[in-house]
Phi, psi and omega in degrees: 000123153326119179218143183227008176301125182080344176282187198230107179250154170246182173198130153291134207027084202241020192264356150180178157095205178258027130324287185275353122006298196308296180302335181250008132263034176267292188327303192305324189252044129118024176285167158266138192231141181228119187253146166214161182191163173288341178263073195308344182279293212297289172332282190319318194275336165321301170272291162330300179285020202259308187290336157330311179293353190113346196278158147272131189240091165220120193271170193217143196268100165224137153290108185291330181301326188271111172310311168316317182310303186290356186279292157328315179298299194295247178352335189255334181277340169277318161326284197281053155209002169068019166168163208211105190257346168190163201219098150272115179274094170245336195329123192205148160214203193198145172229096217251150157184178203289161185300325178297335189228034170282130167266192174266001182282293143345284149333280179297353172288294181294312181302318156344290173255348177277344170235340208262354193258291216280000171287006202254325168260313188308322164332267183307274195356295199303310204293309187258043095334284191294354164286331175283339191079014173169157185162159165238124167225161208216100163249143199250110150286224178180150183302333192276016162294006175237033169079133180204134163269133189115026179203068166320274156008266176323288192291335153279335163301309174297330181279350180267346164258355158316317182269335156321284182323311193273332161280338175301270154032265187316322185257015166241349193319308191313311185274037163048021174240121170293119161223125174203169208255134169238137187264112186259117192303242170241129240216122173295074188265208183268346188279290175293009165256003152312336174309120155306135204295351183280349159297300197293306157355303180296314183300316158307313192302327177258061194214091164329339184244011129118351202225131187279136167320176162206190206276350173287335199267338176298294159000296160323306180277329202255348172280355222226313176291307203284345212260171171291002177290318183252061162266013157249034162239131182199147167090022178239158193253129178246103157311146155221091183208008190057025156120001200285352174238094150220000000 
């Protein structure tokens, strides 16, 4: 059985959707989880409903794009609790269009936060693992890191944290911190149910297993990444996506 009792997560974007998903099976198998996100109402009800359950909760308001910030999250959360056992990278959005009329503003919004952010916590993250000697982190990549169209942007940016993921992986192995990437195929959040249903249709059609993920089947696999079950695995890309990549 997975057990994560005393350890310490921190998770990105986590005030819903499957960010919070993530915390709150972390929350369940006895981690103290510490969520930020930009969205401080959503963080509150979050860390409620976390402790509702029985869990430890507390969230903290960052902006991952600003480096001080992400530096002060990771680092004050190690500070005060004398270690830091795991790091989910999820915080991500997206602005998707076709390439010919992607502007840079667009561009530089995803790259910002979907790879430079997650490199703004791996950084400090990285520094107290390897003083500690052990840790886990886990950044949520995406199936399009092998390219879809209309999310240049988006898709270079996920393929930039797959490599990001395997040189930390190589440069962290010796000191017993684990890093890999999980890729979530297409997942019933509050973003992807928004979608037109001739779309969402179109998504179902290619997913083998007939059913859109949800944020516990992502959750799982990373509860599973983070735990001592999976200390010889590092540097790997885990599809969760129900056969839609194979």
């Amino acid at each position: 059985m997975i057990d994560h009792t005393g350890k310490i997560a921190v998770v990105t974007g986590a005030a819903r959707g499957l960010g919070k998903g993530i915390a709150e099976k972390l929350a369940t198998l006895g981690a103290h989880v510490i969520i930020s996100d930009l969205n401080e109402e959503g963080l509150h009800h979050a860390a409620e409903e976390i402790r509702r359950q029985g869990g430890h909760a507390e969230w903290h308001v960052c902006n991952i794009t600003d480096r001080e910030q992400a530096r002060r999250l990771i680092e004050d959360s190690a500070v005060k609790y004398g270690q830091l056992d795991i790091l989910v990278n999820n915080a991500g959005i997206n602005r998707d269009s076709m390439l010919y009329k992607m502007s840079y503003e667009q561009w530089d919004a995803v790259i910002d936060v979907n790879l430079t952010g997650v490199f703004n916590t791996m950084q400090p993250a990285s520094k107290i693992m390897d003083k500690q000697a052990n840790g886990r982190i886990i950044n949520i990549s995406s199936a399009s890191w092998l390219g879809n169209v209309g999310q240049a942007n988006y898709a270079a940016a996920k393929a930039g944290v797959v490599g990001l993921t395997k040189t930390a992986a190589r440069e962290l192995g010796k000191k017993n911190v684990t890093v890999n990437a999980v890729c979530p195929g297409f997942i019933e959040t509050d973003m992807t149910r928004g979608v037109p249903k001739k779309v969402w249709d179109l998504m179902v059609s290619k997913i083998s297993m007939g059913r859109v993920g949800t944020p516990e089947d992502v959750a799982n696999c990373i509860a599973f990444l983070a735990s001592e079950q999976a200390s010889y695995i590092t540097g790997e890309v885990v599809n969760v996506g129900g056969g839609m990549i194979l």
